[in-house]
N, C-alpha and C positions, 0 to 999 in steps of 0.2 A: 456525352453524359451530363445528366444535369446536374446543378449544386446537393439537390436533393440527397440524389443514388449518388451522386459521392459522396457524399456523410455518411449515409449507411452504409457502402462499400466500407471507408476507415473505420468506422466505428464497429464493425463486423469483426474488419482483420483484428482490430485493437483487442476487442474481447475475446476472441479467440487464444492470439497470444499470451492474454493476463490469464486467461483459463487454466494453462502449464507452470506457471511459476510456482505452484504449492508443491510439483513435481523437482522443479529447477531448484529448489532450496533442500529438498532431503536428496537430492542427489547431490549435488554440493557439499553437504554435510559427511559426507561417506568419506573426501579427500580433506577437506579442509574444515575446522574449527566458524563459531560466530564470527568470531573478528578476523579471520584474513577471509570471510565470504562477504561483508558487508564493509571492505578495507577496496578488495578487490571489483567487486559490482559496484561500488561508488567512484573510483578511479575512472570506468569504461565509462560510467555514465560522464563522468565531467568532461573525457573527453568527445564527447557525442555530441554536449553542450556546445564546446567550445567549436569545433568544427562549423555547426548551422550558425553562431556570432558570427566567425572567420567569413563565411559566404554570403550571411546579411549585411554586416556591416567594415568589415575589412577590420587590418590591422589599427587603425587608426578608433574604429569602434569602439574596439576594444579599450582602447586606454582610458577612452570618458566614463567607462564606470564606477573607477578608482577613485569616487568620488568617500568622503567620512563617512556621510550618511548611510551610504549604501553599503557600505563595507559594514558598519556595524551591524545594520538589518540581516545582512546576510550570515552574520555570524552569529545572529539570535536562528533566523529561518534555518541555514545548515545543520545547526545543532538538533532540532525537532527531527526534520527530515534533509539527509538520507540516513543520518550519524543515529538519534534516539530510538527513530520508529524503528528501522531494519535491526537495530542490536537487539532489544526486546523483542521483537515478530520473530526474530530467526535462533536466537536462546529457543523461544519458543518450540519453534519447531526441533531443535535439538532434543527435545524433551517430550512431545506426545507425537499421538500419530500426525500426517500431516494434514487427513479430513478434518481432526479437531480444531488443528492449528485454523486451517484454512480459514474453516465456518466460523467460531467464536473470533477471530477476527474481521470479519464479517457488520460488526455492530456500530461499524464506525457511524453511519450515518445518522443512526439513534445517538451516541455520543455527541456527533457535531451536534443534532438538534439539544442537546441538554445543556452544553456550553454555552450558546448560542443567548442561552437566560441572562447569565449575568453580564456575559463577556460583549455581545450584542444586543444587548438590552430589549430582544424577544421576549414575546410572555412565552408563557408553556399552556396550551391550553388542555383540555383535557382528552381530546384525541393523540397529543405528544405522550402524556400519561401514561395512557394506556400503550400504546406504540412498543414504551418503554415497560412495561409491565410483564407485556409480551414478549418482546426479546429477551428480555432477563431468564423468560423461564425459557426460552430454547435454550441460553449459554446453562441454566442449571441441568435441564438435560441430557445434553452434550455430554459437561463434566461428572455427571455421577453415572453417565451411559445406561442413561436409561432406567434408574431404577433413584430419582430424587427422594424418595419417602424414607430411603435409608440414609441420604446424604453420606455417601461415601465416595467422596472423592477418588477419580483415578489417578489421578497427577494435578493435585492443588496448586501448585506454583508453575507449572507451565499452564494448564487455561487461565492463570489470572496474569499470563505475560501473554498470553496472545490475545486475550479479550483487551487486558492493556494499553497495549500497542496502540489498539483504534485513539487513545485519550490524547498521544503524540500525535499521530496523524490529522488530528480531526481541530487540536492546537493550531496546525501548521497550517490548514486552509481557513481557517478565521482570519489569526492573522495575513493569509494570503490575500484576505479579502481586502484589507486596507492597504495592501503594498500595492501601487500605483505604477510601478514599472516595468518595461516591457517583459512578457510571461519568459522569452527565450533569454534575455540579460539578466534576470533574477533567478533563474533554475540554473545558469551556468556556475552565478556566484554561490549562490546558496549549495551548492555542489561542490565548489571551490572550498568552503568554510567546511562541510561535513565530509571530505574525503578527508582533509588534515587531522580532525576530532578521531575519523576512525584509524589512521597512523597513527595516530595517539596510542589509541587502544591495542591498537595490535602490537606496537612497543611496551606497554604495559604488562597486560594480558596476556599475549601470546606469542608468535615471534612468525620469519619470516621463511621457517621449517614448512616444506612441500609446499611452495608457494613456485612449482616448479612448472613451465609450460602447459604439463599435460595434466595438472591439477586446475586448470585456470578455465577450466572450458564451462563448467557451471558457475564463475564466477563472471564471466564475458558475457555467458545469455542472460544474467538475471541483470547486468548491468545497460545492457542495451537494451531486450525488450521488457522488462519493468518499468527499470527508474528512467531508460533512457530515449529512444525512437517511439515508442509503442506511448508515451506519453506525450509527446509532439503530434503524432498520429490521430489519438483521442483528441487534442484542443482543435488538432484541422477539421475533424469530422463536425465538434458543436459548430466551427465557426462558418461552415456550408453547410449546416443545416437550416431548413427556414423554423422550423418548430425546433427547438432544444432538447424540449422535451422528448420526443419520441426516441430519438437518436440516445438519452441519457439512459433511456428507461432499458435498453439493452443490457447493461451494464452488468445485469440482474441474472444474466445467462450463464458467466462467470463461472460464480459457485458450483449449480450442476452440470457444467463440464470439467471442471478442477476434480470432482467429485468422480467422476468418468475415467480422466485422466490416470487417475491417482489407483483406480480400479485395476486399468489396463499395465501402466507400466509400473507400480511400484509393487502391486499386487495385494495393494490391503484391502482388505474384505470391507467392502461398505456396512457399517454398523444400522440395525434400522435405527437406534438414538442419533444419531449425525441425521438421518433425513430427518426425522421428527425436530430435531433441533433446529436445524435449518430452514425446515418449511415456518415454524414460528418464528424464528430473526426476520426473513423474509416478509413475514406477515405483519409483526412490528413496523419493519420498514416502509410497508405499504400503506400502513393506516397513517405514520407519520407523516408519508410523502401528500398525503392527501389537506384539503387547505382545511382551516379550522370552521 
């Protein structure tokens, strides 16, 4: 097989599996609360992490990353992602459908380019504008389902924790973009830092009530193929691809399978505002992706 068609091989299975997780999180929410789902999928993830460390670089690897520096980056990085973004996305989802959830979190990439101004000293030109202009009006569509002229909101505070969300997320790969060290030793630690933020929370917040075995299974798939394999799986795929591009632009398939998904097994009625909404996020995204 060449490098090629294995990229697109991983980068296939990848989206595939990120396609279920809008599923994987309101099923999860049926046993368990935000904070022991986002306590528990952050725990699987760290140890996922730590596992592919152990087999790259043995025990001894492990010890050199216990360096100050690193520890404190990781304990900004953890905090964003998996502790900030997952507790807002998954509030979220506690609170609308999970097509809404899904799509208006969906804007991230519009977001990163907006950050991107001050925080990387990007201009915005006027196709980002517009980009941005355009996805805004899918998320108002979404949120008033389809009827914006009345602005009447369906659930004001959950579309504006899952549109949200993307602002954590989209923090977390900026800054991603200056951390210089190896992708699989800073996901382990920055997973180290937000699995203890989210004990935190769930000592706080909530407690360690139905946190029993057979509660744990939607908290074990969102932990491994979200935050955990299925994210190692995606960085394989860009780094045997020869183009990046083509391989990234997949990405984009997601949505309308989550949308699918969400059809089949949860059994909500796809709204025609969720497509409408979604075809213009998407179309934002597109005009943004494109160079100035």
């Amino acid at each position: 097989m060449s490098s090629q068609s294995r990229a697109y091989l991983f980068a296939a299975i990848s989206v595939l599996l990120w396609s279920t997780i809008a599923v994987a999180f309101k099923v999860s929410l049926r046993s368990l609360d935000p904070y022991q789902v986002v306590f528990g999928a952050s725990l699987v993830s760290l140890v996922v992490f730590t596992v592919v460390q152990l087999f790259r670089r043995g025990v001894k690897g492990l010890a050199v990353m216990w360096s100050g520096s690193s520890l404190l980056r990781s304990a900004g990085m953890g905090f964003l992602n998996p502790f900030l973004y997952y507790i807002v996305l998954i509030n979220a989802y506690d609170m609308i459908t999970a097509q809404e959830a899904m799509t208006l979190n969906y804007i991230w990439p519009i977001v990163l380019a907006v950050l991107s101004v001050p925080m990387l000293g990007q201009p915005m030109g006027i196709r980002s504008l517009l980009a941005l202009l355009v996805s805004f009006g899918g998320i108002v569509v979404i949120a008033t389902r389809g009827n914006p002229a009345a602005m009447e909101w369906t659930n004001l505070a959950g579309c504006a924790l899952a549109a949200g969300s993307s602002i954590a997320w989209a923090l977390y790969w900026i800054f991603n973009l200056k951390d210089q060290r190896d992708i699989p030793e800073k996901l382990m630690m920055n997973f180290l830092f937000g699995t203890l933020y989210a004990l935190l929370a769930l000592l706080l917040f909530s407690s360690f009530e139905n946190l029993s075995f057979t509660h744990w299974g939607g908290a074990v798939y969102l932990g491994f193929f979200e935050m955990g394999f299925t994210f190692l799986l995606w960085l394989s795929a860009l780094k045997y691809a020869r183009k990046t591009y083509h391989v990234s632009q997949l990405i984009f398939l997601a949505p309308p399978l989550s949308l699918l998904w969400i059809f089949l097994v949860l059994k909500e009625p796809i709204l025609p505002s969720t497509l409408a909404g979604l075809a213009l996020i998407l179309a934002g995204i597109a005009i943004q992706r494109k160079k100035e």
